[in-house]
C-alpha positions as CSV (number, residue, x, y, z in Angstrom):
1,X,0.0,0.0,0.0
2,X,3.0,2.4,0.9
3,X,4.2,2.5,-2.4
4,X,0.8,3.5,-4.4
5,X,0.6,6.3,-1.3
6,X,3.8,7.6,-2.9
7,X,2.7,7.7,-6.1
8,X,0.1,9.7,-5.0
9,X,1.8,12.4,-3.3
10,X,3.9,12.6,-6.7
11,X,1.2,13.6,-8.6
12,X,0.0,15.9,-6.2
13,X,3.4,17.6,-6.5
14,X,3.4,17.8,-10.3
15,X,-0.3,19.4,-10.1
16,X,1.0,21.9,-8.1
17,X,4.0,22.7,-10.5
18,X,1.7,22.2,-13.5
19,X,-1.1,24.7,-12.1
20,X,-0.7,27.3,-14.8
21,X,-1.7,25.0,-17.5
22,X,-5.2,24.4,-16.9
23,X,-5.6,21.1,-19.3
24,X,-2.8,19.5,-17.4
25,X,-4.1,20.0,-14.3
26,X,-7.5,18.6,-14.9
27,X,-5.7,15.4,-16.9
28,X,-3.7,14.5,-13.5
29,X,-6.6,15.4,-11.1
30,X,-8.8,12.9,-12.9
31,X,-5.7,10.6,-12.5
32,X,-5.1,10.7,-8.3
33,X,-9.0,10.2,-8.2
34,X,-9.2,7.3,-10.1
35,X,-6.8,5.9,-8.1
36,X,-7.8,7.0,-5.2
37,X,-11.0,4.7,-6.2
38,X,-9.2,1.8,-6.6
39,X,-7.1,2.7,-3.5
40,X,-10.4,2.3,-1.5
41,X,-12.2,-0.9,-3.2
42,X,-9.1,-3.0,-3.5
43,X,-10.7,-5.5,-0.8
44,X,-13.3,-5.8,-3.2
45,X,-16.3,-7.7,-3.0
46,X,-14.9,-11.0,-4.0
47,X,-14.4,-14.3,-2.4
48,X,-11.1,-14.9,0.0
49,X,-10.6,-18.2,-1.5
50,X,-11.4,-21.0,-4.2
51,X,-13.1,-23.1,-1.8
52,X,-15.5,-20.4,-0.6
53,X,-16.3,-19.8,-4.3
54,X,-17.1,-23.8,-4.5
55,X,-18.8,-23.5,-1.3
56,X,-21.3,-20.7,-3.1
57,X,-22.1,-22.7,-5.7
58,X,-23.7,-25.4,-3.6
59,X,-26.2,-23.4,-1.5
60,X,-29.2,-24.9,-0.8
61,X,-31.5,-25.4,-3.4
62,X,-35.0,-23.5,-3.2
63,X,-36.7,-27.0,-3.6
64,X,-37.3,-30.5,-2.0
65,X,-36.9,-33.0,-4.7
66,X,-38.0,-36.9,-3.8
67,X,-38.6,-39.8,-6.2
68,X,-40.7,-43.1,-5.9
69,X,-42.4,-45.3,-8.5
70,X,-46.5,-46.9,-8.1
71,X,-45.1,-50.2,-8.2
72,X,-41.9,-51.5,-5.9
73,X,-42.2,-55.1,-7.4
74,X,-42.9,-56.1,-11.0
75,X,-42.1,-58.7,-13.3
76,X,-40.7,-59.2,-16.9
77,X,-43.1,-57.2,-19.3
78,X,-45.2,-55.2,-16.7
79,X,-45.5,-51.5,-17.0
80,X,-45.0,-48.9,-13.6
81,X,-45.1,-45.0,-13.8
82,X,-42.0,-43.2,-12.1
83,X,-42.7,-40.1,-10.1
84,X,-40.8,-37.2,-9.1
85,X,-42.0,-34.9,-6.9
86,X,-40.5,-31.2,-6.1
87,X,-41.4,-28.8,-3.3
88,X,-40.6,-25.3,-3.7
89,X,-40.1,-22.8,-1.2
90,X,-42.6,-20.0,-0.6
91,X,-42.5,-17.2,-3.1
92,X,-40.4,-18.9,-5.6
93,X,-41.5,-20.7,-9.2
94,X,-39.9,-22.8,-11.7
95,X,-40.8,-23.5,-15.6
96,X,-42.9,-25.7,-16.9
97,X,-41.1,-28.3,-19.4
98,X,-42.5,-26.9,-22.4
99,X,-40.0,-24.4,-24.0
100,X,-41.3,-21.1,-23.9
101,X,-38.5,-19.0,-24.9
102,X,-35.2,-19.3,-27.0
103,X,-33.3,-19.5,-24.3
104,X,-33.0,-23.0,-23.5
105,X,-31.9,-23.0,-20.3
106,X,-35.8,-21.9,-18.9
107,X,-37.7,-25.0,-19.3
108,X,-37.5,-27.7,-16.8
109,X,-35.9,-30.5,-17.8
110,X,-35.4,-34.4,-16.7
111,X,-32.6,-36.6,-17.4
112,X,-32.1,-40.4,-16.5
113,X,-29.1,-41.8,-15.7
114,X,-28.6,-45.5,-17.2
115,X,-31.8,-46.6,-17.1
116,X,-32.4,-50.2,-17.9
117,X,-36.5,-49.6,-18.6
118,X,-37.5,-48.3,-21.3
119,X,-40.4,-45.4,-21.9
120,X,-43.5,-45.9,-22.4
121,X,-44.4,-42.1,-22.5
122,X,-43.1,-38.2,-22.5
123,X,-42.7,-36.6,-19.2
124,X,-46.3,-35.3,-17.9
125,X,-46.4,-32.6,-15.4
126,X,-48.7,-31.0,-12.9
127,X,-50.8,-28.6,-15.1
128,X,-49.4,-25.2,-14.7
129,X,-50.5,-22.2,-13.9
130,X,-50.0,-19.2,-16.3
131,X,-48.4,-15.7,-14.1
132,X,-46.9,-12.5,-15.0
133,X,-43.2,-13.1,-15.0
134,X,-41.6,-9.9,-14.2
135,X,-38.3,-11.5,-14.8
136,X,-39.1,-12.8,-18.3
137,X,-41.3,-9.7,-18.9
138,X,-44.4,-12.3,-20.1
139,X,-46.9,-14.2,-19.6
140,X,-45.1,-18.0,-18.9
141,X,-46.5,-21.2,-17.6
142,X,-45.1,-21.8,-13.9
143,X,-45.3,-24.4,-11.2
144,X,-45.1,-23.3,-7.3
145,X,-46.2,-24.9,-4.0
146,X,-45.8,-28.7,-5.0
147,X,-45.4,-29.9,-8.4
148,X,-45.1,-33.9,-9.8
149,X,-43.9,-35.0,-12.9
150,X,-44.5,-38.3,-14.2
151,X,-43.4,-41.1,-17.0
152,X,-44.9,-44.8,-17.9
153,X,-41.9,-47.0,-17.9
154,X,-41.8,-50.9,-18.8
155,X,-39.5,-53.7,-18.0
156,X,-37.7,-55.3,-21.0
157,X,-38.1,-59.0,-21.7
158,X,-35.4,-61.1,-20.0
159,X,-34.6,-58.5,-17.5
160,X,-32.7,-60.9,-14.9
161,X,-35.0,-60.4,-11.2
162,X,-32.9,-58.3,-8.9
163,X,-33.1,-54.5,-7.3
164,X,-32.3,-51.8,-9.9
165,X,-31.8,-48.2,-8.5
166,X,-33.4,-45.1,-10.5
167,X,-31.6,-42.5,-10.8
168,X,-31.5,-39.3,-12.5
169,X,-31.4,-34.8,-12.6
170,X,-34.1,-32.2,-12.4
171,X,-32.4,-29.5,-14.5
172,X,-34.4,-26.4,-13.4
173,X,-34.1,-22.6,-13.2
174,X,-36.1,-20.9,-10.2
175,X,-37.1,-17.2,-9.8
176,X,-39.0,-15.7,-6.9
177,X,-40.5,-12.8,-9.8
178,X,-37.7,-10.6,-8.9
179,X,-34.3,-12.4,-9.6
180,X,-33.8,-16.0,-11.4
181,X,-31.0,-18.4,-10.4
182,X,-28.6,-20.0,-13.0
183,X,-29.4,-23.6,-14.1
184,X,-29.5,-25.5,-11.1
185,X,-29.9,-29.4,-10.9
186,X,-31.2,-31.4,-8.2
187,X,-30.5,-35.1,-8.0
188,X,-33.3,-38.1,-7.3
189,X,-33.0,-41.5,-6.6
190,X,-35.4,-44.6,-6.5
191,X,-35.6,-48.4,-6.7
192,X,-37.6,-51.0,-8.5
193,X,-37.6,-54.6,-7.3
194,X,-38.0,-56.6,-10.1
195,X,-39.1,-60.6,-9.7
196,X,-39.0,-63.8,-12.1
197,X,-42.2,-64.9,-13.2
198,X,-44.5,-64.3,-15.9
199,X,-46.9,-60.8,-15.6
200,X,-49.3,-60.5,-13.0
């Protein structure tokens, strides 16, 4: 800090020396303030370390996300829907999966992880509700309070009888009609007990 301190007292003396020439004392006045300015911010606002940076980027999620599927036992050929359920905190929506604007980071999005069924159907979705998003500046379809999404799966032919988990991502952006978070993604997890025999 001494040395910027200085520098400053420097260029106070040239001002002095310089005062008859109007131009050049304006030039170096803008000078001392400006780094003056940086004199006083240069704690800044930033994080003190990496790991608090990681640390920000894991704050809690405005949401409760759980997963669980009609049926915990079927058989070779039977058909079970998978449902994931989110809670939102008060005063805070996220999108419906429909895509509503170009940027494709709005809608709500689900992604399984190696999933050894195979779908029967598209994702279905609580029915929105259609606001005033001051964020978006238009009319968008929104979930709040509790919302469920929903897919028909079916297990494959041969599938050997065992427990397979169910696993997968809500990819989600959540505003509170004031300020919207990046992409977030919330994790869910499930199990299906499948059993040998033909179906029931």
């Amino acid at each position: 800090m001494e040395p910027l301190l200085v520098f400053h007292s420097r260029l106070i003396k040239k001002i002095r020396l310089l005062a008859p020439r109007p131009k050049s004392l304006i030039l170096l006045s803008a000078v001392v303030v400006c780094s003056l300015f940086l004199l006083s911010v240069s704690r800044g606002y930033g994080f003190d370390s990496y790991q608090d940076f990681e640390k920000s980027k894991n704050h809690s999620l405005p949401l409760k996300l759980s997963s669980l599927s009609d049926k915990e036992r079927v058989r070779s050929g039977e058909t079970f829907w998978l449902y994931v359920v989110a809670v939102l905190d008060k005063g805070w929506h996220l999108y419906s999966l429909e895509k509503q604007s170009e940027d494709g980071s709005v809608a709500t999005r689900i992604e399984m992880e190696k999933m050894v069924f195979d779908p029967q159907s598209s994702w279905q979705e609580t029915p929105p509700t259609l606001v005033r998003d001051e964020v978006m500046e238009k009319i968008m379809k929104t979930h709040s309070g509790q919302v469920e999404f929903s897919r028909l799966f079916s297990v494959p032919a041969g599938l050997p009888p065992g427990v397979y988990p169910i696993t997968g991502t809500l990819r989600f952006r959540s505003c509170d009609n004031r300020i919207c978070t990046l992409p977030q993604t919330a994790r869910f997890q499930t199990r299906v007990i499948v059993e040998a025999g033909e179906p029931g």
